[in-house]
C-alpha positions as a Python dict, from the first residue, in 0.01 Angstrom:
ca = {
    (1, 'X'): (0, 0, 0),
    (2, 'X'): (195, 167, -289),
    (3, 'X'): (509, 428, -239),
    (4, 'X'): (499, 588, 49),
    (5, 'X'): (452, 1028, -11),
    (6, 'X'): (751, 1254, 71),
    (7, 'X'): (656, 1553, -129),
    (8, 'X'): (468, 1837, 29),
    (9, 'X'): (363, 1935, -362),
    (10, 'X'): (231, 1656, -386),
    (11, 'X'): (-102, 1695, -613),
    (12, 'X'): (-268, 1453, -342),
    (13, 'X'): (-113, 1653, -78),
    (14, 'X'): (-238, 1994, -177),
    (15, 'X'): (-599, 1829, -225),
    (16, 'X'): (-566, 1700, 95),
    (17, 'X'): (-423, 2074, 249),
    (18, 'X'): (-695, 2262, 64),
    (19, 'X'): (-959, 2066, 295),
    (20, 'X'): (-778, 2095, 627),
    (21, 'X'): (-776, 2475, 553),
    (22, 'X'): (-1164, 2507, 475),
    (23, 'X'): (-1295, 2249, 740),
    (24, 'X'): (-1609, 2420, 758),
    (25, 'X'): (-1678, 2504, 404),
    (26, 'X'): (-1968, 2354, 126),
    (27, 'X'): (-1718, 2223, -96),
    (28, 'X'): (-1694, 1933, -383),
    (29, 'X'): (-1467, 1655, -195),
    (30, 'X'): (-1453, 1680, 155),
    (31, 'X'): (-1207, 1507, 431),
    (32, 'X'): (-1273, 1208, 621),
    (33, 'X'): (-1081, 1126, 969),
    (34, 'X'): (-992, 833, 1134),
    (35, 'X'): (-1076, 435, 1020),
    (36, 'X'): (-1439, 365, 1164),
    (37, 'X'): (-1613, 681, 993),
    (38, 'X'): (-1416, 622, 679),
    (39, 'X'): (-1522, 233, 691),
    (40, 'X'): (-1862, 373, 724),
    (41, 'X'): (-1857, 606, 397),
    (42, 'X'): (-1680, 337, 186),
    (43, 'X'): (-1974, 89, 302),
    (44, 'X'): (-2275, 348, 274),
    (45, 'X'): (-2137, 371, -142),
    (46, 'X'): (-1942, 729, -125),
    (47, 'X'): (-1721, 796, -341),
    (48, 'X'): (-1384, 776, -193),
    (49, 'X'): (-1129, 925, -397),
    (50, 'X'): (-811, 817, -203),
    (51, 'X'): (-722, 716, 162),
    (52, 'X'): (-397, 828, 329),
    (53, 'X'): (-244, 716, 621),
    (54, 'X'): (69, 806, 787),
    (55, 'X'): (359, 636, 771),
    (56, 'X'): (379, 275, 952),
    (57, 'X'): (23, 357, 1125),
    (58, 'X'): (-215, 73, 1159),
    (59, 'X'): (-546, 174, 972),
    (60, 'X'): (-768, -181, 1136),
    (61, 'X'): (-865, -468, 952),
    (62, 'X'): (-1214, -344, 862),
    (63, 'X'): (-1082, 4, 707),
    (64, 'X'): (-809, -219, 513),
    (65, 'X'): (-1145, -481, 384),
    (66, 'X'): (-1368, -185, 304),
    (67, 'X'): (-1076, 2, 81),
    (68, 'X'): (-1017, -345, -116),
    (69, 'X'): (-1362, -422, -140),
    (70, 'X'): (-1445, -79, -327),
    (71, 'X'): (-1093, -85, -501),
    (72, 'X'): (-946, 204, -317),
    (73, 'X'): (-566, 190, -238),
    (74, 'X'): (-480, 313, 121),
    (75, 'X'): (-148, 584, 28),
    (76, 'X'): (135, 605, 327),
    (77, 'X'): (248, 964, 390),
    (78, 'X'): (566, 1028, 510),
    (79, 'X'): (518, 1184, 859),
    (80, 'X'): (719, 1530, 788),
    (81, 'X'): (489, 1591, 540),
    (82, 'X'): (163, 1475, 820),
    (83, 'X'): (290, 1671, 1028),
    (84, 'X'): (313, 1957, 844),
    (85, 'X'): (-52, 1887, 671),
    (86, 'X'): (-221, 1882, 1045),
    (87, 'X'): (-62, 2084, 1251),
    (88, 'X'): (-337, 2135, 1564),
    (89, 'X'): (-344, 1946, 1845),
    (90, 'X'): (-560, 1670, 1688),
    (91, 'X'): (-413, 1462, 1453),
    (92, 'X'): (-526, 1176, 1289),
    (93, 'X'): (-379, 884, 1184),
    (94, 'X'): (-550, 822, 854),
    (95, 'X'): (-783, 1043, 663),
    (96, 'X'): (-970, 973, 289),
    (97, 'X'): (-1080, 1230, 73),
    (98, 'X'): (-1473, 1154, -76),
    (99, 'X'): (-1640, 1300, -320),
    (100, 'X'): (-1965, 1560, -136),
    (101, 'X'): (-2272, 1333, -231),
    (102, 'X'): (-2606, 1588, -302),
    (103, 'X'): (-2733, 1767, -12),
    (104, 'X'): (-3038, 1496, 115),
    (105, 'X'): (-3411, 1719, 118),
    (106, 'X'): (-3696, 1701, 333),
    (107, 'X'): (-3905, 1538, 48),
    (108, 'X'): (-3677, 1239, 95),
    (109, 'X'): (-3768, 1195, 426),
    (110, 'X'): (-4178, 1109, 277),
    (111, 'X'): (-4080, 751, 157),
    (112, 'X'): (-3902, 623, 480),
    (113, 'X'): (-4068, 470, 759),
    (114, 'X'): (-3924, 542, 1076),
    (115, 'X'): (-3993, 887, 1279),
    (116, 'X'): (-3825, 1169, 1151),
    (117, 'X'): (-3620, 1346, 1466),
    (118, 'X'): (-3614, 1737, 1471),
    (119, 'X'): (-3338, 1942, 1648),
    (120, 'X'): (-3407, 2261, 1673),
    (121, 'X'): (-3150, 2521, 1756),
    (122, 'X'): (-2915, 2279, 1843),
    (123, 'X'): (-2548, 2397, 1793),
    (124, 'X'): (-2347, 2213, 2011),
    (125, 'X'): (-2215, 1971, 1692),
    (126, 'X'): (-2091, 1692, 1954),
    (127, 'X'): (-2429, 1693, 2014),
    (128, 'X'): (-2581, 1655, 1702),
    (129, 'X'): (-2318, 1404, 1561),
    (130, 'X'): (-2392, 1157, 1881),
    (131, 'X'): (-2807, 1209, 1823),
    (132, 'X'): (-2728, 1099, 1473),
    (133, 'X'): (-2573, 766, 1556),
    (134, 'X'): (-2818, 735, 1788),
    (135, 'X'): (-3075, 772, 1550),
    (136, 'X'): (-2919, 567, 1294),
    (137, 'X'): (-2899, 283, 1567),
    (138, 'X'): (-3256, 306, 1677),
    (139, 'X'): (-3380, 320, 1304),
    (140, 'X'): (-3543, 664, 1263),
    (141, 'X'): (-3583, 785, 883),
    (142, 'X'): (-3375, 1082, 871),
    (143, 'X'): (-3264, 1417, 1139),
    (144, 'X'): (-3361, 1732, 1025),
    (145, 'X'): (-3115, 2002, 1175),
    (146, 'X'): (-3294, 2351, 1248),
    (147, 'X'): (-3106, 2628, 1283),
    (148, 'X'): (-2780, 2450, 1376),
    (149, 'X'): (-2525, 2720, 1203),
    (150, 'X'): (-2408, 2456, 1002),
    (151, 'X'): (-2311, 2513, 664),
    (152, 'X'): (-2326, 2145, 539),
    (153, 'X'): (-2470, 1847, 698),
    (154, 'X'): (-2088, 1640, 601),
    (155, 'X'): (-1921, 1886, 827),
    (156, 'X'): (-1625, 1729, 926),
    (157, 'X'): (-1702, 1760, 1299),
    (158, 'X'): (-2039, 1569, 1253),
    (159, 'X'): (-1835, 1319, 1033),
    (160, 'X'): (-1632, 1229, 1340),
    (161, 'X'): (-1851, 1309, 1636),
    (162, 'X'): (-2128, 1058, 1456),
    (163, 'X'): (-1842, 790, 1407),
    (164, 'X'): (-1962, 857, 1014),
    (165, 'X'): (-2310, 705, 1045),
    (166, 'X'): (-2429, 1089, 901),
    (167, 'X'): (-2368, 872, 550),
    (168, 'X'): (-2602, 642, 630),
    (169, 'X'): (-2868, 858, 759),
    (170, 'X'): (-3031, 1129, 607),
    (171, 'X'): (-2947, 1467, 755),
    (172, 'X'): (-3120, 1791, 680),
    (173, 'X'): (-3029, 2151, 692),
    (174, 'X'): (-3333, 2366, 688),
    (175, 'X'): (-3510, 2688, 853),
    (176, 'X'): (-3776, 2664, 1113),
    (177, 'X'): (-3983, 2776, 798),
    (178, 'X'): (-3891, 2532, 566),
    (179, 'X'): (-3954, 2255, 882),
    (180, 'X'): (-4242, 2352, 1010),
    (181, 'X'): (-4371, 2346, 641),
    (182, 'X'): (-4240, 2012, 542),
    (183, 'X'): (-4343, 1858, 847),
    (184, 'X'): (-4708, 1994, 750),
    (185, 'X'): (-4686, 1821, 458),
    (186, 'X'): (-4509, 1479, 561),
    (187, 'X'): (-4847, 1503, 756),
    (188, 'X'): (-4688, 1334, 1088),
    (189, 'X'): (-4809, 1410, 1451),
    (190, 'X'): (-4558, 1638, 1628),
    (191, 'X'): (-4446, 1512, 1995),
    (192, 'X'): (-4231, 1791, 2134),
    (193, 'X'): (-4005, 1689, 2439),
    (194, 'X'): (-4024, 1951, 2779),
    (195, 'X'): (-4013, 1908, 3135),
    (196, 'X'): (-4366, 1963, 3211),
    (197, 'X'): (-4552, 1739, 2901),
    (198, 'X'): (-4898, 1584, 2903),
    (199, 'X'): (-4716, 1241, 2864),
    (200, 'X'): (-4469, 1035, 2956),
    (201, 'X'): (-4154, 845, 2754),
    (202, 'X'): (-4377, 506, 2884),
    (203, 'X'): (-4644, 661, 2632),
    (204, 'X'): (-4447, 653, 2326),
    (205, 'X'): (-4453, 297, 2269),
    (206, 'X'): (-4839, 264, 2218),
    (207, 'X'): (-4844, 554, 1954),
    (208, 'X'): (-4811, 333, 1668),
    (209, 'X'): (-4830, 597, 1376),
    (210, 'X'): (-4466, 765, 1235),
    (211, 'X'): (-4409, 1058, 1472),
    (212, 'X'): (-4204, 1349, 1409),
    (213, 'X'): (-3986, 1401, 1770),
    (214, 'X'): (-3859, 1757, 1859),
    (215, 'X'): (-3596, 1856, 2085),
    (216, 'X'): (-3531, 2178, 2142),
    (217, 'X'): (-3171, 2308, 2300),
    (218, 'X'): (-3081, 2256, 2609),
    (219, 'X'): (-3132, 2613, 2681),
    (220, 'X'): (-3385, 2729, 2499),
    (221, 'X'): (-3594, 2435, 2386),
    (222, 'X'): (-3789, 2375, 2064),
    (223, 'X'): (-3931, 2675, 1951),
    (224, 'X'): (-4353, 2776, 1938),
    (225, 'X'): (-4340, 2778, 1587),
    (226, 'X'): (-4180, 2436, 1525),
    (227, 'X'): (-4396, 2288, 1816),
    (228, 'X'): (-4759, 2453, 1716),
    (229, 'X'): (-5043, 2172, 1802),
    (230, 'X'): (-4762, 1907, 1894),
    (231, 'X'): (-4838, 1675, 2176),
    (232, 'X'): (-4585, 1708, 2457),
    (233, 'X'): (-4359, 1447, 2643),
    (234, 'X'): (-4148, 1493, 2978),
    (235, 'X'): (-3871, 1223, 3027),
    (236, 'X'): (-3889, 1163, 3412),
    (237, 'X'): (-3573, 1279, 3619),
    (238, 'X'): (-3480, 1349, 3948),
    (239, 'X'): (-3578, 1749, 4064),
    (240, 'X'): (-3258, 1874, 4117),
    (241, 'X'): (-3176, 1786, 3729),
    (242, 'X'): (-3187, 2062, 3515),
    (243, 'X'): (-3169, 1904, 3205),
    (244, 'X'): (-3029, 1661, 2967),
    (245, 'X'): (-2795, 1634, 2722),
    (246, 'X'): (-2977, 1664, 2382),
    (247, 'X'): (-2834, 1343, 2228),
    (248, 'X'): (-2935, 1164, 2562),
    (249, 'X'): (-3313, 1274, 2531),
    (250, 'X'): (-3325, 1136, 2168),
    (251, 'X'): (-3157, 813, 2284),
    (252, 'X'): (-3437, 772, 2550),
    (253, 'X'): (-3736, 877, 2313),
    (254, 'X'): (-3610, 582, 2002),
    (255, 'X'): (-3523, 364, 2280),
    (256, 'X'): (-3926, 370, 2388),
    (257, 'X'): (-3991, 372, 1956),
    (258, 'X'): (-3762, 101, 1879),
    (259, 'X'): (-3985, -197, 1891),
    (260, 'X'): (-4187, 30, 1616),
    (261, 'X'): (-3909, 184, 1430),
    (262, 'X'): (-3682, -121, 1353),
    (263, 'X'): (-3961, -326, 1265),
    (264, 'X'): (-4058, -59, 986),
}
């Protein structure tokens, strides 16, 4: 590590300020938290302009590889100046500032193999960061997010809820329009997830074609539009469940594709 920061005008600090004050924002750099998702950007190729940690804290051996491997120096900050930098009630012990990489598309979901998973209306970003590793884990091709009030994909709360597997996945923000469109054109059989389907999560496995899986929110569910002519699947549960969590459906649903999707 080189000299440890002291200065709050610190050019590195006020890059690093301008981020915590615009966490939600579409910007050029954006801010990383915590070792495991910042492993995970430095190993998926990102650009990582700089990694800070404060003072004396102990970033993990893989962080500390990953930062060497790509030439990236991890920078102490003096904890005055942390503290002053993230002032809430969450405060992390290392962040890095990366460079935004370009916005993935739904054409780039046409040349990977595994099925494409569709959330639609789902806001709850816990949520969608935990069906992302999830997805990334049970080797889908990509997540398109529908309607999510997101402004970015990279939003920082996806970045941590996902553990920072969103950078090795491709995430998509798009309309119900634009989705229901590109999934026309990917030309992939819908199988929309509801209590009441024609089939069961035993049924998945045997449909050997790329399948384009949509789960609707929790309270609402996937929308007509999205789930026009799509074959429908109920994931068996006792009665007196109501529901379940979003990421938890999509777990179940890979789990019964895996065999299919990490072979692809």
């Amino acid at each position: 590590m080189t000299d440890v920061i002291s200065s709050r005008s610190d050019p590195q600090v006020q890059r690093i300020d301008d981020l915590v004050r615009r966490p939600r924002a579409a910007t050029k750099t954006l801010l990383v938290e915590d070792p495991e998702p910042l492993t995970h950007a430095l190993g998926a190729g990102l650009e990582v302009l700089g990694v800070y940690a404060l003072e004396g804290a102990d970033v993990g051996p893989g962080l500390g590889a990953a930062a060497r491997t790509r030439g990236v120096a991890i920078q102490e900050v003096a904890p005055a100046v942390w503290n002053e930098l993230f002032r809430g009630e969450r405060k992390p012990d290392v962040v890095g500032v990366a460079r935004t990489p370009r916005p993935t598309s739904l054409a780039d979901l046409a040349g990977r193999p595994g099925d494409v998973v569709v959330l639609d209306g789902v806001r709850i970003v816990g949520n969608v960061g935990a069906a992302v590793r999830t997805a990334y884990a049970l080797g889908a091709a990509g997540v398109v997010l529908v309607d999510s009030d997101l402004a970015h994909p990279l939003d920082r709360r996806v970045v941590r809820a996902s553990r920072g597997y969103v950078f090795s996945l491709p995430v998509v923000l798009a309309t119900r329009e634009e989705a229901t469109a590109a999934l026309r054109e990917l030309d992939v059989p819908l199988v929309a997830f509801e209590a009441a389907g024609e089939l069961g999560t035993g049924d998945l496995a045997a449909l050997g074609e790329r399948l384009a899986l949509v789960f609707g929110s929790e309270k609402r569910g996937a929308s007509a539009e999205l789930t026009a002519g799509a074959r429908t699947v109920s994931i068996p549960m006792r009665t007196a469940a109501d529901s379940l969590n979003v990421s938890v459906a999509v777990g179940i649903a890979l789990g019964a594709r895996a065999v299919r999707n990490l072979a692809s």
